[in-house]
C-alpha positions as CSV (number, residue, x, y, z in Angstrom):
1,X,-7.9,18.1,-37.9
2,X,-9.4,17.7,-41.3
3,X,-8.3,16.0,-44.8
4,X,-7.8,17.1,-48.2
5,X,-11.4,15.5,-49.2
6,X,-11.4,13.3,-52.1
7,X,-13.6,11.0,-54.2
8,X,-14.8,7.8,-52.6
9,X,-14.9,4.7,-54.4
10,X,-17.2,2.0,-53.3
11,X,-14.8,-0.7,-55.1
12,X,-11.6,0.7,-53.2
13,X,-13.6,0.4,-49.7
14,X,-14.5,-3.1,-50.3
15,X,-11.2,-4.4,-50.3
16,X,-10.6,-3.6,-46.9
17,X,-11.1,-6.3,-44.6
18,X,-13.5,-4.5,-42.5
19,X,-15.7,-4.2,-45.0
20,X,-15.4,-7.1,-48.0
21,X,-18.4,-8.9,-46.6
22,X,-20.8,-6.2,-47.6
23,X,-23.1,-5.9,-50.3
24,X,-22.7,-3.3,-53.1
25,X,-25.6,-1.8,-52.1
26,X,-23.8,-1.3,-48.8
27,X,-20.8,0.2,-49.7
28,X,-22.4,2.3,-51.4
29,X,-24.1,3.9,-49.3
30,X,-21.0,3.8,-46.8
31,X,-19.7,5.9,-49.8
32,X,-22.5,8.2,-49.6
33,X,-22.4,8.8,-45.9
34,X,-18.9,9.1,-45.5
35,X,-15.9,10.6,-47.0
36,X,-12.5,10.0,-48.0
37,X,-9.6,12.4,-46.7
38,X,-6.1,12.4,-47.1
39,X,-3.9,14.0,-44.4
40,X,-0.7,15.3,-44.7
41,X,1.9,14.0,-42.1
42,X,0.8,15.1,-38.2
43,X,-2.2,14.6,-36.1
44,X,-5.2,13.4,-37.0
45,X,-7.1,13.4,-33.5
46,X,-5.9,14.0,-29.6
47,X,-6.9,11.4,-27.1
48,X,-9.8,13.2,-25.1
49,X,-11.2,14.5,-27.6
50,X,-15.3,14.3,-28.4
51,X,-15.3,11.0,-30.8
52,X,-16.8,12.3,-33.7
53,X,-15.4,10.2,-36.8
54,X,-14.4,6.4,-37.1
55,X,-11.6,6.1,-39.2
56,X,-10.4,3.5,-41.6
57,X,-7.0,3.7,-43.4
58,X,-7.2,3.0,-47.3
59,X,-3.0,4.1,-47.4
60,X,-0.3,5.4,-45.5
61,X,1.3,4.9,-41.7
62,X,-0.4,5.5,-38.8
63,X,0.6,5.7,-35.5
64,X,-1.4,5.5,-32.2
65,X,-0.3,6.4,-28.4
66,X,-1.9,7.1,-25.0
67,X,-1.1,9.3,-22.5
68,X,0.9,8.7,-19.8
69,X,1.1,11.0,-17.2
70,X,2.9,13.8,-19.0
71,X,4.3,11.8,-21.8
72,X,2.6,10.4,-25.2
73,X,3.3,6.8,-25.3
74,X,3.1,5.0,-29.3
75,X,1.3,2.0,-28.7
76,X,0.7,1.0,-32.1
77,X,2.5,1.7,-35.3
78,X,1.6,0.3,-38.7
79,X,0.7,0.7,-42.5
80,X,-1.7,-2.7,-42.9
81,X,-4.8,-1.5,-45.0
82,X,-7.9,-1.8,-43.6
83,X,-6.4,-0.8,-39.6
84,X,-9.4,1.2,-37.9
85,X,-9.6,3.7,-34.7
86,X,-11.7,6.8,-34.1
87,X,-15.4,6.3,-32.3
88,X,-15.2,2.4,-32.5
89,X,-18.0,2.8,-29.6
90,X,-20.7,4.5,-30.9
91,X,-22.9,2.2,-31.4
92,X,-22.9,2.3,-27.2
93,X,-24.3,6.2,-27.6
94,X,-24.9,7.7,-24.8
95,X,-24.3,5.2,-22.5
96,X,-20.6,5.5,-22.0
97,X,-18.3,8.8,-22.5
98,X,-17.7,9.2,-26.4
99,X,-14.4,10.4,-26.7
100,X,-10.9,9.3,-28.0
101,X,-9.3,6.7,-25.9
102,X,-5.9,7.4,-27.8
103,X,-4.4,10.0,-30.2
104,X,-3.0,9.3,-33.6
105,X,-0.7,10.7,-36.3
106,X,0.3,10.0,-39.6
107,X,3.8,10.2,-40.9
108,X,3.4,10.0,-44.0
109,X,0.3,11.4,-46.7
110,X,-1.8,8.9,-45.7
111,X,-5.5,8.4,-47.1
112,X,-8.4,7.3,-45.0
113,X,-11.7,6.5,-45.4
114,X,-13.8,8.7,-42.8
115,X,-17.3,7.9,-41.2
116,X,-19.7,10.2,-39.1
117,X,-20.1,8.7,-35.2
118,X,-23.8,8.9,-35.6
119,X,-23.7,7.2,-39.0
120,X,-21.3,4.5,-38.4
121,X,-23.9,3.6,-35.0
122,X,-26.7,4.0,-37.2
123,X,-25.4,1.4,-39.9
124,X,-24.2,-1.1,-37.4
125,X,-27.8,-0.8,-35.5
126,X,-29.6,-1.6,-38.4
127,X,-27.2,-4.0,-40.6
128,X,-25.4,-6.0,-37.5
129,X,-28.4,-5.9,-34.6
130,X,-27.2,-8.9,-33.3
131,X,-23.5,-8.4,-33.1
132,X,-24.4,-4.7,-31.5
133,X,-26.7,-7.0,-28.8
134,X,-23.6,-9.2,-28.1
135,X,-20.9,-6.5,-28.1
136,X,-23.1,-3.8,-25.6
137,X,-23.5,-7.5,-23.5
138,X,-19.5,-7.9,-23.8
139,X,-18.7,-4.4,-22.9
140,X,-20.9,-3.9,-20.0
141,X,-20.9,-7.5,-18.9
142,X,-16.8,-6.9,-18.5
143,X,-17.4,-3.7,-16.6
144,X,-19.9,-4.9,-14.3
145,X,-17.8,-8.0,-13.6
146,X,-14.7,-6.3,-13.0
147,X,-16.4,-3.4,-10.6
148,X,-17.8,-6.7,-8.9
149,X,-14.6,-8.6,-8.8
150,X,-12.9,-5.0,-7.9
151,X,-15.2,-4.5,-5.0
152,X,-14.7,-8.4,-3.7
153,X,-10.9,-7.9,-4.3
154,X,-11.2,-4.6,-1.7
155,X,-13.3,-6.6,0.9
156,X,-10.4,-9.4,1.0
157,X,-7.5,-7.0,1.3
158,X,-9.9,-5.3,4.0
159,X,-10.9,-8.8,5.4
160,X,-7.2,-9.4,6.1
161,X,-6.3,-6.1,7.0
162,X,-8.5,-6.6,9.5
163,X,-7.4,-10.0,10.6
164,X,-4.4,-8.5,11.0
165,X,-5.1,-5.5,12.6
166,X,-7.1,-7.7,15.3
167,X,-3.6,-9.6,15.7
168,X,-1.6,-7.0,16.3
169,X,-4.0,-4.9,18.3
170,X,-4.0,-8.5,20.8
171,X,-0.4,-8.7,22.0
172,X,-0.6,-5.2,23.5
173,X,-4.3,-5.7,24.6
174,X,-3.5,-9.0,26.3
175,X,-0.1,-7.4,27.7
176,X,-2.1,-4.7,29.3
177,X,-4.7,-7.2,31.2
178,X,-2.0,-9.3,32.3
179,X,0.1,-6.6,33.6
180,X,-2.8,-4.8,35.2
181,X,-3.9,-8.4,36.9
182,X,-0.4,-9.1,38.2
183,X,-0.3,-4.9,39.5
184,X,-3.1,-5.0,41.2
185,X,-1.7,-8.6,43.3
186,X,1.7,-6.7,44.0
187,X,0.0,-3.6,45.2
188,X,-2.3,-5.5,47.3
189,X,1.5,-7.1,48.8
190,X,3.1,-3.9,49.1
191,X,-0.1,-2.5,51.3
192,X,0.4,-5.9,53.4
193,X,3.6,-5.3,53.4
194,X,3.1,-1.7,54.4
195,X,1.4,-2.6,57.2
196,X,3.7,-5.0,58.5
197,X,6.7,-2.0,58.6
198,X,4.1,0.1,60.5
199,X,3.2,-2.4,63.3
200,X,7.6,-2.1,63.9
201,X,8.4,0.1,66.5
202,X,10.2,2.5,63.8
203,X,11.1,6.3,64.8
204,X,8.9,8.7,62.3
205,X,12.8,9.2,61.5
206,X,13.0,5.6,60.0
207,X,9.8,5.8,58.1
208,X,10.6,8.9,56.1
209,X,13.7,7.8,55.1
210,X,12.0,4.8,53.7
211,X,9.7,6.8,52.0
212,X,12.5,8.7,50.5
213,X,14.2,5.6,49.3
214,X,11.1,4.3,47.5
215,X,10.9,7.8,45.4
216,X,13.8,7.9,44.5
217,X,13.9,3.6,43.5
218,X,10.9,5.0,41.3
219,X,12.6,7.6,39.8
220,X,15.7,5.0,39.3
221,X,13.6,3.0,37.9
222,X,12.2,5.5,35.1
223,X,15.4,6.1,33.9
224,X,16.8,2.5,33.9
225,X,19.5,1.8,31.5
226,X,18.9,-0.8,28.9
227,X,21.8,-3.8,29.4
228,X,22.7,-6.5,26.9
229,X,21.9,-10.2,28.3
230,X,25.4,-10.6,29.1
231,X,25.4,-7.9,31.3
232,X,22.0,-8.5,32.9
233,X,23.1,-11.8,33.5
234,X,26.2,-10.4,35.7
235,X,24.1,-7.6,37.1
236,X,22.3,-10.3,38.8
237,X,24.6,-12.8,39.7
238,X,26.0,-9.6,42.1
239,X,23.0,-8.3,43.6
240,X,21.7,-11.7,44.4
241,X,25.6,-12.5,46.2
242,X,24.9,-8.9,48.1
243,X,20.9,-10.1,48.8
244,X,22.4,-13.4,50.1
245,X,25.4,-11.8,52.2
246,X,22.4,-9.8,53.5
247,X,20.6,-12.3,54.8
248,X,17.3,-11.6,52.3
249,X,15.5,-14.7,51.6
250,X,15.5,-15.6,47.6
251,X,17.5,-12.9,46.7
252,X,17.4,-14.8,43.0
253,X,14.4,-14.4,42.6
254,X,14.3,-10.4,43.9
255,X,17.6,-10.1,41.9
256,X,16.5,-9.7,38.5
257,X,13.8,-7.0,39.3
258,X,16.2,-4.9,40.7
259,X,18.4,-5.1,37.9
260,X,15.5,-4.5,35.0
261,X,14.5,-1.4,37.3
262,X,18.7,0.2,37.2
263,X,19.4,-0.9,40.7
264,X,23.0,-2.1,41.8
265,X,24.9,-2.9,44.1
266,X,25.8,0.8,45.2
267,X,22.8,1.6,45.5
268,X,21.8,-1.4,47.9
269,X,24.4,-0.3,49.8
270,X,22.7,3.1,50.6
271,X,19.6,1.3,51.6
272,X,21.7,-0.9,54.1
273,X,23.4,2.2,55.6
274,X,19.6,4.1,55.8
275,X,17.4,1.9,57.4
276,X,19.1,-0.3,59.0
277,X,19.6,-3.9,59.8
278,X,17.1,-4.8,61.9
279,X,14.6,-3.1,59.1
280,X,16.7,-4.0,56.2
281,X,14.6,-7.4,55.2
282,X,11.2,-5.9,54.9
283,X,12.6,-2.5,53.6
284,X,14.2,-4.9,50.3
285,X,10.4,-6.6,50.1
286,X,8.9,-3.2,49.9
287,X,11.1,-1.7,47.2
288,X,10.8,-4.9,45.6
289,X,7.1,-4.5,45.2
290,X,7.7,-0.3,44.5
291,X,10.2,-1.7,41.5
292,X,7.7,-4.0,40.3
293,X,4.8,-1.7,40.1
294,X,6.7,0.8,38.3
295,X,7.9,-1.9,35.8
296,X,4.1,-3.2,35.3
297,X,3.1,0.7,35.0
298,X,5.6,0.9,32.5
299,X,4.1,-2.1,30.7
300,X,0.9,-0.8,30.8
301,X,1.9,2.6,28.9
302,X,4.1,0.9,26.9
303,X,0.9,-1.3,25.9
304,X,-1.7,1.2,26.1
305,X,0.8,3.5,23.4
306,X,1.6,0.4,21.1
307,X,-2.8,0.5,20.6
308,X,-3.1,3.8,20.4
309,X,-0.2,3.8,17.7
310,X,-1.9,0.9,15.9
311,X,-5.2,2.6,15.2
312,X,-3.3,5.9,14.3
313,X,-1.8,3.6,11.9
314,X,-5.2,2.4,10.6
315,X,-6.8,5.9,10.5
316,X,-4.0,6.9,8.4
317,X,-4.0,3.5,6.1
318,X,-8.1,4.1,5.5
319,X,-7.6,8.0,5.7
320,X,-10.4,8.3,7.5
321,X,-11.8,12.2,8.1
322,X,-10.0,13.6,5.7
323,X,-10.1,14.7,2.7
324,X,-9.9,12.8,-0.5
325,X,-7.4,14.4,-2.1
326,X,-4.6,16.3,-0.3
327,X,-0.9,17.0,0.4
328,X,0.4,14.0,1.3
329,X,3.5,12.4,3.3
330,X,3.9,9.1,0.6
331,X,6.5,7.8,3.8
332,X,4.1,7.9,6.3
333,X,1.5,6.5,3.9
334,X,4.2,3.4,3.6
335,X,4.8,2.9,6.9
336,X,1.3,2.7,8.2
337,X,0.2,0.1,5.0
338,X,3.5,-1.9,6.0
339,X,2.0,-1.7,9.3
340,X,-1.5,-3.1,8.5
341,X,0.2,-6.0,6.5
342,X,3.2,-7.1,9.5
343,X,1.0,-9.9,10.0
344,X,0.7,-11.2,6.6
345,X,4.2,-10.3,5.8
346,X,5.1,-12.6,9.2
347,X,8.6,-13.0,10.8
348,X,10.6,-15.2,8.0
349,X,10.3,-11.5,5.6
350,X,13.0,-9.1,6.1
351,X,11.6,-5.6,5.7
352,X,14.4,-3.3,4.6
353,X,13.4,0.3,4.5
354,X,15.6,2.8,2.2
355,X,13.6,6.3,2.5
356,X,14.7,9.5,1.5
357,X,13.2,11.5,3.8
358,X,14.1,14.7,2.1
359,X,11.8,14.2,-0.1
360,X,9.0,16.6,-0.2
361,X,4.9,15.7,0.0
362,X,3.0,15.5,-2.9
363,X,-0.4,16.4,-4.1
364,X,-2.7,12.5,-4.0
365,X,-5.3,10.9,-3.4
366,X,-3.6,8.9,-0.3
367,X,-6.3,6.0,0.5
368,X,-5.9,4.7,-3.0
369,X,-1.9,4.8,-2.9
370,X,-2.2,2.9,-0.1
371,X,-4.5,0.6,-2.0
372,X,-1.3,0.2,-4.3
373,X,0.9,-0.3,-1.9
374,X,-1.3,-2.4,-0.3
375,X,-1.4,-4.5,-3.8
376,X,2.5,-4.4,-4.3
377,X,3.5,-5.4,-0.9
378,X,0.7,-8.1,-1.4
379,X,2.5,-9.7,-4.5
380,X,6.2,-9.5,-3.3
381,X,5.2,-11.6,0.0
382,X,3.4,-14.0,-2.5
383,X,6.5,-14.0,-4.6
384,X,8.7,-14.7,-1.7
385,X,6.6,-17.8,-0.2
386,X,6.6,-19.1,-3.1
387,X,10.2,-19.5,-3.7
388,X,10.1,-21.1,0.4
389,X,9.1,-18.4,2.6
390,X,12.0,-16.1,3.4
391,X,13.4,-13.1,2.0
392,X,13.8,-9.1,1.8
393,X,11.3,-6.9,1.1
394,X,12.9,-3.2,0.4
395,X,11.0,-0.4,0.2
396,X,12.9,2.5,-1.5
397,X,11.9,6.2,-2.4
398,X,14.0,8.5,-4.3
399,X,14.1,11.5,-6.4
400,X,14.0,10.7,-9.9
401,X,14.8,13.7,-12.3
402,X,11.4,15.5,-11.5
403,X,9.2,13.0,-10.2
404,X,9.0,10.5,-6.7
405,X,9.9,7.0,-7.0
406,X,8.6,4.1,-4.4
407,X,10.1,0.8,-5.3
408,X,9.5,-2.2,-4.0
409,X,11.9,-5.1,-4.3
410,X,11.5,-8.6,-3.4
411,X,14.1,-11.8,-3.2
412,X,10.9,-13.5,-5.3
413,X,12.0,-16.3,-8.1
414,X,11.0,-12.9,-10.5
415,X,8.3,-12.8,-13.0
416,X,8.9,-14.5,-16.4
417,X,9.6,-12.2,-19.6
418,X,6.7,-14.0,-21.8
419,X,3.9,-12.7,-19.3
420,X,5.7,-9.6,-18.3
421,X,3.9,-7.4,-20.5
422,X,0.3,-8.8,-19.5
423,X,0.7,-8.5,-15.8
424,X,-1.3,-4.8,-15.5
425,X,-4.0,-6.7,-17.9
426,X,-7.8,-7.0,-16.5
427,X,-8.2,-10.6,-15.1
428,X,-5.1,-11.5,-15.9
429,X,-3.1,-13.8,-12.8
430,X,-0.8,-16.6,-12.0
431,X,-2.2,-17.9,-8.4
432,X,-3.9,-20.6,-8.6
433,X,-8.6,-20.8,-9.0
434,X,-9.8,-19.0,-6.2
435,X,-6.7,-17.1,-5.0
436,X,-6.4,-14.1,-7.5
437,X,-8.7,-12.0,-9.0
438,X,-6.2,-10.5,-11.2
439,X,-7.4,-7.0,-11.0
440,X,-5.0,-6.0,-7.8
441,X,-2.3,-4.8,-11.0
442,X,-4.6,-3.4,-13.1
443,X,-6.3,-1.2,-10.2
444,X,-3.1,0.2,-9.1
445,X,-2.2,1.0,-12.2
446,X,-5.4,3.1,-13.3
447,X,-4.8,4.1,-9.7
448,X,-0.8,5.6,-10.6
449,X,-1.7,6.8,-14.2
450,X,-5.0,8.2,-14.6
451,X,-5.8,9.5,-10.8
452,X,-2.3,10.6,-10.8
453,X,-0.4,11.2,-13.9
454,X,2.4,8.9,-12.7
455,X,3.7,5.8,-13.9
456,X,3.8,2.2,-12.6
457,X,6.9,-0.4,-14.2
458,X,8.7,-3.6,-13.8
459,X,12.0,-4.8,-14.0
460,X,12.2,-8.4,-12.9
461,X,15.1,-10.8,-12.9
462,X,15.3,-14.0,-10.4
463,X,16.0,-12.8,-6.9
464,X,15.7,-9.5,-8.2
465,X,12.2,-7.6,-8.8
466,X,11.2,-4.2,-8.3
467,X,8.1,-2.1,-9.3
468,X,8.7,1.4,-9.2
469,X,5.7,3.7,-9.1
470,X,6.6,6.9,-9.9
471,X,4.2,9.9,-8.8
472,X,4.6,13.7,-10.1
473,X,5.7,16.3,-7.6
474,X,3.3,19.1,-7.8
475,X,-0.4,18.9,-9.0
476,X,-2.0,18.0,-12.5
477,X,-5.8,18.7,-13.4
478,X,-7.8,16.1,-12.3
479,X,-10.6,17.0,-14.6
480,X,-10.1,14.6,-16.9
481,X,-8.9,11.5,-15.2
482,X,-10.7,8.5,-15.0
483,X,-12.3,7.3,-11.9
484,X,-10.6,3.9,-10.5
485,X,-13.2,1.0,-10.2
């Protein structure tokens, strides 16, 4: 909006700090170039705005704020003389997006003195070359170094994603060759074994009922109960009594097979009273070698799943194929970056899970929430090994009024009030040279605010700290935000 114009004294402008250095030949022709307005109480400019003035108050109260997902946020309130805001980056030009990075109000008649973008880059080019030199260095330098730093900090989250990926994807892998090594010696037994029953002189009679018997074992098997140790334990004191009454060689040993596939007593019994005595010894070996196939088959699809469930997971953490921004599932987006980061996490970390799962899916750009919850999870494990390596980490989502809250708490010694309004500050860590680049904050929260429109918070106390991200339920134009670096 636009002032009550009003005469411009040279004298009055150099007495504010920003300009008392200048000559008089200067200020006056700041005088001449600019303008003096007043403004009656409201606003003077809205943050996105093209920056077309720089602004420098003479008298009055201004207030400044930022945007916040829906909400204007004061960030600065004061009436010292001399305060400045507008296009304090035109002397950049072209180079970067001239627009308001904040909005700001008076509340009060307040009087400024107002400067043309193109004339306050103009004077600063040719009275201050040097200082413009060493402030385009500073600006760009600091950009540059934090997309670098940014980009390294990706690689090392993805460098131990994928360390840990590897891990996990190697218990199930190595279970699979093992079990398909040890299936392939019991099948080789159970055709030796096979061939021993067929040399007998068994009635076809004989045969098919052993036949029958090992179906239905398998099927037994498929649909074997799961016991408690105790009961196990019991399970195969008895069968191995009954394979020793039996006359079976190392019924212990057969014993606890039969009782991981669901066979008991009762149903020994049956085999007894169907094949008969004579046949009863090699008819135990061979469903002893049908349970333990079915077991190791088992194993394997139990193994083969647990990979195929681990790369779903990763496709889903990278979001790879699809599209960039979508209708997300924020529980499903948890579960697979908890997932990625069991390994890091380790055993001595409780992980508590509190969803809602009423909750509906929201409009996002998923593979950069995960990079936030990625970067939270990250700093509550830190926070726990540092206070001696064990703890809860409790993931929570909830409704809040109209938006989606994740929260994630940690048993961490908490983060100290003096720093706690620093930590979502470029560069800005406590681990040690080398370990932090402190940008993992400050990306998530461009990532929550500006991509979108949500807000990221802490409230810490010793044993007790929890950042809540908080993520609008439907759309907001996108137009406008600013890319994450």
């Amino acid at each position: 909006m636009s002032g009550q114009p009003m005469p411009c004294s040279p004298g009055e402008i150099g007495s504010l700090f920003l300009f008392e250095k200048l000559s008089p030949e200067q200020l006056g022709q700041l005088c001449s170039a600019g303008r003096v307005e007043q403004f009656e109480p409201g606003p003077v400019y809205t943050e996105g705005e093209p920056a077309t003035c720089f602004y420098v108050m003479i008298e009055g109260t201004v207030v400044l704020s930022r945007r916040v997902g829906g909400d204007d946020v004061e960030v600065n309130r004061t009436s010292q003389r001399g305060v400045y805001s507008g296009s304090m980056q035109a002397y950049l030009g072209d180079r970067v997006q001239q627009t308001y990075n904040n909005s700001m109000r008076v509340t009060e008649p307040s009087r400024f003195f107002v400067l043309p973008a193109e004339t306050f880059s103009a004077f600063m080019q040719e009275w201050f070359p040097m200082a413009v030199h060493l402030l385009e260095g500073l600006f760009f330098g600091s950009k540059n170094t934090q997309r670098a730093i940014g980009q390294r900090e990706r690689l090392l989250a993805l460098g131990s994603l994928s360390a840990g990926l590897t891990h996990e994807l190697n218990n199930p892998a190595a279970a699979a060759v093992r079990a398909t090594s040890t299936l392939r010696e019991r099948v080789g037994k159970m055709r030796h074994k096979l061939g021993i029953i067929a040399q007998g002189s068994y009635s076809p009679e004989v045969m098919a009922n052993l036949i029958d018997i090992q179906e239905r074992t398998a099927e037994r098997v498929a649909k074997a109960p799961v016991l408690s140790p105790l009961e196990a334990s019991d399970r195969e004191d008895t069968l191995a009594d009954w394979l020793d009454d039996h006359g079976i060689q190392e019924g212990w040993r057969i014993a606890p097979t039969f009782v991981q596939g669901g066979l008991d007593v009762d149903w020994l019994d049956q085999v007894a009273a169907t094949v008969g005595e004579e046949i009863l010894p090699n008819a135990i070996g061979w469903l002893n070698y049908t349970v333990e196939t079915e077991l190791l088959m088992d194993e394997i699809n139990d193994s083969t799943a647990r990979i195929s469930h681990l790369v779903d997971a990763a496709k889903q953490y990278s979001q790879l194929d699809r599209a960039p921004y979508q209708v997300a599932d924020v529980h499903e987006l948890l579960d697979s970056t908890l997932l990625m980061l069991s390994g890091k996490i380790g055993q001595q970390i409780k992980v508590v899970k509190e969803y809602d799962r009423t909750l509906p899916r929201i409009p996002a750009y998923p593979a950069e929430l995960n990079q936030v919850w990625t970067n939270l999870i990250d700093n509550a494990v830190q926070a726990i090994n540092s206070a001696g390596g064990e703890g809860t980490l409790t993931v929570r989502t909830a409704l809040e009024h109209d938006r989606l809250l994740v929260e994630f708490r940690d048993t961490g010694p908490g983060v100290p009030a003096d720093i706690r309004g620093r930590i979502f500050d470029p560069f800005f860590t406590t681990k040690p040279v080398g370990e932090g680049t402190g940008l993992g904050l400050d990306i998530s929260w461009r990532i929550v605010v500006n991509k979108h429109h949500g807000t990221l918070q802490v409230e810490s106390s010793p044993g007790d700290t929890r950042f809540q991200v908080l993520l609008p339920l439907t759309a907001v134009d996108n137009d406008t935000t600013e890319e994450s670096e």
